[in-house]
N, C-alpha and C positions, 0 to 999 in steps of 0.2 A: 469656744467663745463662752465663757463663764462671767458671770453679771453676778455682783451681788446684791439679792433681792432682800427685801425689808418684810415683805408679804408677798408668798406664794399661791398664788391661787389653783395651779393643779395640785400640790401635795394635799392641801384644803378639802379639795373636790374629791381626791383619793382617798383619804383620810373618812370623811362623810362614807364615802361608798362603803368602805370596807365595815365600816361602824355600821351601819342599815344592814350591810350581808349577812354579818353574824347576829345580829337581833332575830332578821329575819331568819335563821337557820335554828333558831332555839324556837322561834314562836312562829311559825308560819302562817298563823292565823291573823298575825298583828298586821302583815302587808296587806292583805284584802280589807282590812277595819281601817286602816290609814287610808287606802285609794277610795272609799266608799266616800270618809269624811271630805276629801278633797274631792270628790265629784259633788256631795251635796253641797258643798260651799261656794262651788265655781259651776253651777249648772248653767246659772241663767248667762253666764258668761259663755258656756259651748255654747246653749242655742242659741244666741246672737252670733256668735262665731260661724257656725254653720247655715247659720240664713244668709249672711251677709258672704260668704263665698260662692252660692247659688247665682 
């Protein structure tokens, strides 16, 4: 059952990953500097997330 699609969004999503693996494979240092930026960015948003699941 073959569809023909205009915009794929798993090749997309595959595509992304595999792109991030080998950055990350060259720099490994770069994944922890990115999750850091995304935890200070979105903090205040875990701790309300986490209160508000208590």
């Amino acid at each position: 059952m073959k569809t023909k699609k205009d915009f794929d969004s798993v090749k997309m999503m595959r595509d992304i990953r595999n792109k991030h693996r080998e950055e990350y494979e060259k720099n490994p240092e770069l994944r922890e500097k990115r999750l850091a930026e995304i935890r200070k960015r979105y903090s205040s948003r875990i701790k309300n997330n986490e209160i508000t699941k208590c």
